[in-house]
C-alpha positions in Angstrom: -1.4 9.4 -18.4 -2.1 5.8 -19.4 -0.9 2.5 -18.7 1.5 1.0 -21.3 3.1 -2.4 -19.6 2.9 -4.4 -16.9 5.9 -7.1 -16.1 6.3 -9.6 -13.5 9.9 -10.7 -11.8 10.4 -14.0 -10.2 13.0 -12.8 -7.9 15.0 -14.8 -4.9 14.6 -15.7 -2.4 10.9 -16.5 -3.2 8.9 -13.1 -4.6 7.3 -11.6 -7.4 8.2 -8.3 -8.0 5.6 -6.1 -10.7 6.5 -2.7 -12.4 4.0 -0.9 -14.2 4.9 1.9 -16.8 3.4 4.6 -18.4 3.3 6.9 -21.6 4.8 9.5 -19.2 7.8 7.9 -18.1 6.3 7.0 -14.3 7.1 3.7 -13.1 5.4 1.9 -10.5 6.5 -1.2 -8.3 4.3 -3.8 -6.5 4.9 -7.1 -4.7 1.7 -9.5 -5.9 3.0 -12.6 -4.4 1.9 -15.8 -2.6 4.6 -17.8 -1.0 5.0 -21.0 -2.7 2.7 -19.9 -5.6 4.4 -17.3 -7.2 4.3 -17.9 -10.9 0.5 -18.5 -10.3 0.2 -14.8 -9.1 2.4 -13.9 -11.7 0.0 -15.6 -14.2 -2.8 -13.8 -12.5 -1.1 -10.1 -12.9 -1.3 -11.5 -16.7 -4.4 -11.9 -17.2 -5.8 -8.7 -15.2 -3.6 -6.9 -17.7 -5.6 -6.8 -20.0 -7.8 -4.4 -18.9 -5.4 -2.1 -17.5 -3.6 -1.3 -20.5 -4.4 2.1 -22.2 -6.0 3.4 -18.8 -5.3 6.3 -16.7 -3.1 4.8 -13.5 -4.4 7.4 -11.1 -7.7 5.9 -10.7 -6.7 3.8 -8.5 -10.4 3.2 -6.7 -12.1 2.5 -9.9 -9.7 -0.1 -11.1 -9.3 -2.0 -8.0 -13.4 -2.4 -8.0 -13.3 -3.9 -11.8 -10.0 -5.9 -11.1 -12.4 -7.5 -7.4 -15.9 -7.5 -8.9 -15.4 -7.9 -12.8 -14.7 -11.3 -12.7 -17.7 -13.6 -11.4 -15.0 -15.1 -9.2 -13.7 -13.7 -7.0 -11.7 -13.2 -3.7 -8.8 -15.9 -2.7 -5.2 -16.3 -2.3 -4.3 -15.8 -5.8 -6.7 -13.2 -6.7 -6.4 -10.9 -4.2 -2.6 -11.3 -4.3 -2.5 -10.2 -7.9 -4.7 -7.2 -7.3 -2.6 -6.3 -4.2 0.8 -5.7 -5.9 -0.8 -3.9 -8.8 -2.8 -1.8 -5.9 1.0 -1.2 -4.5 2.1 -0.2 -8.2 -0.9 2.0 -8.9 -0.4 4.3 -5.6 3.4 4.1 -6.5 2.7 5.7 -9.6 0.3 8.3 -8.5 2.7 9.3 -5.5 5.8 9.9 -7.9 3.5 12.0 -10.4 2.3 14.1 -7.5 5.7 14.1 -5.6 4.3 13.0 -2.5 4.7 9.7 -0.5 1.0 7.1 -0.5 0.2 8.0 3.0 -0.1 11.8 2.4 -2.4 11.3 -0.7 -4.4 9.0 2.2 -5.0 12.0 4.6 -1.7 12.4 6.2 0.6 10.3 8.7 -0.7 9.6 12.5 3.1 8.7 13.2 6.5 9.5 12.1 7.8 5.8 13.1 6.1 2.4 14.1 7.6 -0.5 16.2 8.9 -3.6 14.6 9.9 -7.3 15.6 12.7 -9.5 14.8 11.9 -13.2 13.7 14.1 -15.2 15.4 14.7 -19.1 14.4 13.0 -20.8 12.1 10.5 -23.6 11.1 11.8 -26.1 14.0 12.3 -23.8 17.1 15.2 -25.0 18.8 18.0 -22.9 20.1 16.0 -19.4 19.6 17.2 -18.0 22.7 20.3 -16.6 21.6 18.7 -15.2 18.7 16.9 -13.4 20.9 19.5 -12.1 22.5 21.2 -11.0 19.1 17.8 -9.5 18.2 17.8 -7.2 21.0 21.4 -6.3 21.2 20.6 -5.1 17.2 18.0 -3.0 19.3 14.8 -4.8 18.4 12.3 -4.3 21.3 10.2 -7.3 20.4 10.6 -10.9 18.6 8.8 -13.4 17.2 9.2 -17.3 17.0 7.5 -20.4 15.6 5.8 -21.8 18.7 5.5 -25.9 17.8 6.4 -27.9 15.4 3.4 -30.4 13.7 1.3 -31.5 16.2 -1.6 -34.1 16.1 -5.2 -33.6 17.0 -4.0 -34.8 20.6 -0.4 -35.3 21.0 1.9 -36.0 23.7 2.7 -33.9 26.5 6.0 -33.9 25.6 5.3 -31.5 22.7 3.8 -29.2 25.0 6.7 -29.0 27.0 9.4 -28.3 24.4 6.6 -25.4 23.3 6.8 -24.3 27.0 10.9 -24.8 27.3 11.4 -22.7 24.1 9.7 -19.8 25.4 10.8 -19.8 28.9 14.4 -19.9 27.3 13.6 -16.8 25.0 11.7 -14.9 28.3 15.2 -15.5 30.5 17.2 -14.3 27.5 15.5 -10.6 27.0 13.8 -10.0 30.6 10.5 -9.4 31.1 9.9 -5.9 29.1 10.8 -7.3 25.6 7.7 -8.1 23.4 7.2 -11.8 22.6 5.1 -12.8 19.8 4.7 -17.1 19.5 3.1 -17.8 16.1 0.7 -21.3 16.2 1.4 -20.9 12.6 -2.3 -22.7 12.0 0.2 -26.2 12.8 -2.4 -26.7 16.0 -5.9 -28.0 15.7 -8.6 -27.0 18.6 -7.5 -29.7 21.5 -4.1 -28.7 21.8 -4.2 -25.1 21.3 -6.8 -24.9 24.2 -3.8 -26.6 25.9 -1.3 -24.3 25.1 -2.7 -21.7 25.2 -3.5 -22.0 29.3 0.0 -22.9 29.9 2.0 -20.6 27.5 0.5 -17.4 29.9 2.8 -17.4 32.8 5.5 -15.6 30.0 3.4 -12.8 29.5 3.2 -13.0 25.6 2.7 -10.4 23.3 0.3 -12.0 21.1 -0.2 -16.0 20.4 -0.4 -15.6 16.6 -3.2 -18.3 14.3 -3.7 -20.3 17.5 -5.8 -22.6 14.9 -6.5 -21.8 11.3 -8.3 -18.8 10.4 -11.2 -21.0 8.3 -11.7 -22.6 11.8 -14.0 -19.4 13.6 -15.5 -21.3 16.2 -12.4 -23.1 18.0 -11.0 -19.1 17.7 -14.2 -17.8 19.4 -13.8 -20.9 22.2 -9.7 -20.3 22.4 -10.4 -16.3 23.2 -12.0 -16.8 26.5 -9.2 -19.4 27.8 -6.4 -16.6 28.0 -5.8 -13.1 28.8 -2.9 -13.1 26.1 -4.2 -11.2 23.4 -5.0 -13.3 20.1 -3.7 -12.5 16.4 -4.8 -13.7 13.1 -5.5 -12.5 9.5 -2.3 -13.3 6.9 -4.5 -15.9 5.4 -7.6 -13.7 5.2 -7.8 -11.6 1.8 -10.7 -9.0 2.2 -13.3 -7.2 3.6 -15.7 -9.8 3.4 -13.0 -12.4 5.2 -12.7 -10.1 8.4 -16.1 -9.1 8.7 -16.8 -12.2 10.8 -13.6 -12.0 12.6 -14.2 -8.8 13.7 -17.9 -8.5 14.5 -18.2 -11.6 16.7 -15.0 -10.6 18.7 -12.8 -13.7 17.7 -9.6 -12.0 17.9 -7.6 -8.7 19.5 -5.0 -8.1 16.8 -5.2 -8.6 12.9 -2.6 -9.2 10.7 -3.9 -8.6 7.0 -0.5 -8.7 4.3 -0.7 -5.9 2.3 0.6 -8.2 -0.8 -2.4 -11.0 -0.1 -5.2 -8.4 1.1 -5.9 -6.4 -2.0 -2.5 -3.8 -1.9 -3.1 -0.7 0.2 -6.7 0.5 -0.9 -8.3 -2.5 0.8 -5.4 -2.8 3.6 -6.4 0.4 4.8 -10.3 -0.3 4.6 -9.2 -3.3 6.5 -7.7 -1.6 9.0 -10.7 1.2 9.5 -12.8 -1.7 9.7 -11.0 -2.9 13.0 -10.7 0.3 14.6 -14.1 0.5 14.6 -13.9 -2.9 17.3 -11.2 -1.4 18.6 -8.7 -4.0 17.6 -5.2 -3.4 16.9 -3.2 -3.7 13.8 0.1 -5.9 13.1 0.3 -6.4 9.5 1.6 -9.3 7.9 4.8 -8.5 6.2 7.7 -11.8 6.0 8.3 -10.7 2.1 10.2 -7.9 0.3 10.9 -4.1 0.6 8.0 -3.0 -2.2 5.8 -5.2 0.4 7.3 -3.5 3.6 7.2 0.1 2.1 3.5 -0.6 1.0 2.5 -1.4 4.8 4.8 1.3 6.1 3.0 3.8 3.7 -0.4 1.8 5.6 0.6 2.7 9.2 1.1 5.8 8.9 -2.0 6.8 8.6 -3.6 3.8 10.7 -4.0 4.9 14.3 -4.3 1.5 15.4 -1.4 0.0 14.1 1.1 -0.7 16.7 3.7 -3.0 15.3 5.1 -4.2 12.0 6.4 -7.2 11.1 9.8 -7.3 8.5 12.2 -9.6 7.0 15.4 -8.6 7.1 17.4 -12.3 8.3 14.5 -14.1 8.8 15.4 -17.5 7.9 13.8 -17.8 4.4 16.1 -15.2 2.9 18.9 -17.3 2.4 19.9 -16.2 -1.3 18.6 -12.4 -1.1 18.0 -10.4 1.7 15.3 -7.6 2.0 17.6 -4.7 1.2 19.3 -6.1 -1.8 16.8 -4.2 -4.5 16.8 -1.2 -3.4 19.2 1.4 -4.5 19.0 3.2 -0.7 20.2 0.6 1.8 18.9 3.1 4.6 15.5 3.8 3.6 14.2 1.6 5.9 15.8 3.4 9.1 15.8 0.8 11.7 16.6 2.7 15.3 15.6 2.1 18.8 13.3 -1.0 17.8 11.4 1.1 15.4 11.6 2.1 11.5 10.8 5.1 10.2 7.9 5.6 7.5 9.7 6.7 4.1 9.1 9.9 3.1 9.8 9.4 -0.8 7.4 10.2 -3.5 5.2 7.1 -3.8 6.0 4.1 -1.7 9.4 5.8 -0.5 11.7 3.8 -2.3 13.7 2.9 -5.4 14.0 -0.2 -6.8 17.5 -1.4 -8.3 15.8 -2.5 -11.7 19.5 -4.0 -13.3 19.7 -6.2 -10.2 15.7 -7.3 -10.3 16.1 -8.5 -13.8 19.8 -10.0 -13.1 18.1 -11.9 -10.1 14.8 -12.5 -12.2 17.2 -14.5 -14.7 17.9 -16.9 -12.1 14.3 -16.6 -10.4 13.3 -19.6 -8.0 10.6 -22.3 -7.8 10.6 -21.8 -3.9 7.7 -24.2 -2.3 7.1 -24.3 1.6 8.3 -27.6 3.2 5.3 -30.8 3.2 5.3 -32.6 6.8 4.2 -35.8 7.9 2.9 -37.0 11.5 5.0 -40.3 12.7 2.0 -42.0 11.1 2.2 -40.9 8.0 -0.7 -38.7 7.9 -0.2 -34.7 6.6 0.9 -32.5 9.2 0.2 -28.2 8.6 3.7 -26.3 8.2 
């Protein structure tokens, strides 16, 4: 079998789709994205091309080592992104020529199901709490919400307080045995997460989610010993190499590594091993499309410290498309109970509605995540 095309989709509302084909027939779909900077992925797929064409799909290991360590630079956001959705594409291929699903070609399945969460409001958490509600009437056993909106180095108590109101609204909503996750989203620098950290414990949290940004190791090492809530991090981490530091000097309890930023499912799955081994818990990343969600599924399966996944379907950035639109099988993603089952489809478990990805892909997007400003002007993170 060899590799005879690779194409990219911008699709709404703000991913990449890739299918590779073959002189066989096979097709295979990945998700190599970066939100905000998806033609520059797409770009990226482009030139990696080139030295996929004319070679045999199933060796999956080989390539991904030439795609990381052939180029003198290497690692990143786009990079990594790239490599990831035509990791996902690869494994999709080999799966359908062997008529099995990715996580049986990876030793088998350690679970028939995992536990998911629910976003619930958006970029400015305001009224989330009967979202919550909604979210667990649908049957979702845990959510997650944006915990602040931009904060300064030091800011106002009153900031804190609306943090602390949100989340005491969203604990009366769903009682006391519903999961909460409150994401920092890296807006919070080291003062003020120390802060809110101490005072956001009383609700009994889930996880508190990039408390500060992932580049900033010490402040996470500081922040860990403040709280009993466990502490998640990883989406913006893209390899072995990024985690290794994370992992071996104890800065976090849960990772979160996106199977479409971290390399696709061959280095995912290292990923994961590698925090097993601290015995650290596994979340992963996952706000984007169903080739992205069926790639981590096919990832927890076999991962036996995986204990939650995070999906899109209505979070507030799929305003034009929603996660189920390209697939021709509205119910492979079985959502029951709070959980969703892991496909058991050759390859990653789905089928993609091709006609409607190149319909969409002819009106594509130029999606670009919102730029904030503190009241003084100065850049705030989003």
């Amino acid at each position: 079998m060899k590799i005879t095309k690779l194409t990219t989709y911008i699709v709404p509302p703000r991913w990449c789709f890739l299918k590779i084909e073959t002189d066989e027939g096979i097709v295979g779909w990945g998700e190599p994205v970066v939100e905000g900077r998806a033609h520059s992925v797409a770009a990226a797929v482009e030139e990696l091309a080139d030295y996929l064409i004319g070679k045999d799909p199933r060796n999956i290991e080989d390539h991904w080592t030439v795609l990381y360590r052939g180029g003198f630079y290497r690692g990143g956001a786009i990079h990594m992104s790239a490599l990831a959705g035509i990791d996902q594409a690869l494994w999709d291929i080999k799966g359908k020529a062997l008529g099995l699903p990715v996580h049986q070609l990876l030793g088998g399945a350690v679970r028939d199901s995992i536990r998911v969460y629910s976003w619930i409001g958006g970029d400015r958490p305001a009224d989330t709490a009967a979202a919550a509600r909604n979210a667990v009437a649908r049957g979702f056993t845990a959510v997650k919400m944006n915990g602040t909106e931009e904060l300064q180095f030091i800011d106002s108590y009153d900031k804190v307080e609306a943090t602390l109101a949100n989340v005491a609204a969203v604990r009366d909503a769903v009682g006391q045995n519903v999961g909460i996750g409150v994401d920092f989203h890296g807006r919070v620098h080291k003062p003020m997460a120390k802060v809110l950290i101490k005072e956001l414990e009383p609700y009994k949290l889930m996880f508190i989610e990039e408390p500060v940004l992932s580049e900033n190791y010490e402040a996470l090492k500081e922040i860990a010993h403040l709280t009993s809530t466990p502490i998640a991090l990883g989406e913006r981490l893209y390899s072995r190499w990024d985690f290794k530091r994370i992992l071996s000097e104890g800065y976090v309890d849960i990772i979160q590594p996106d199977v479409s930023h971290a390399g696709g499912i061959t280095e995912t799955r290292k990923i994961a091993q590698m925090a097993e081994a601290y015995d650290v818990a596994l979340a992963l990343h996952c706000p984007l499309g169903p080739i992205a969600l069926a790639a981590c599924l096919q990832v927890d399966a076999g991962a036996y410290n995986a204990f939650i996944q995070e999906q899109s379907l209505g979070i507030h950035y799929n305003e034009s498309n929603d996660l189920l639109d390209y697939v021709q099988d509205k119910n492979v993603f079985a959502y029951e109970e709070g959980y969703v089952r892991i496909p058991q489809g050759p390859g990653l478990g789905i089928e993609i509605n091709e006609a409607y990805v190149e319909q969409r892909a002819a009106i594509g997007h130029r999606w670009r995540n919102p730029i904030w400003r503190h009241k003084d002007g100065s850049f705030a993170e989003w």
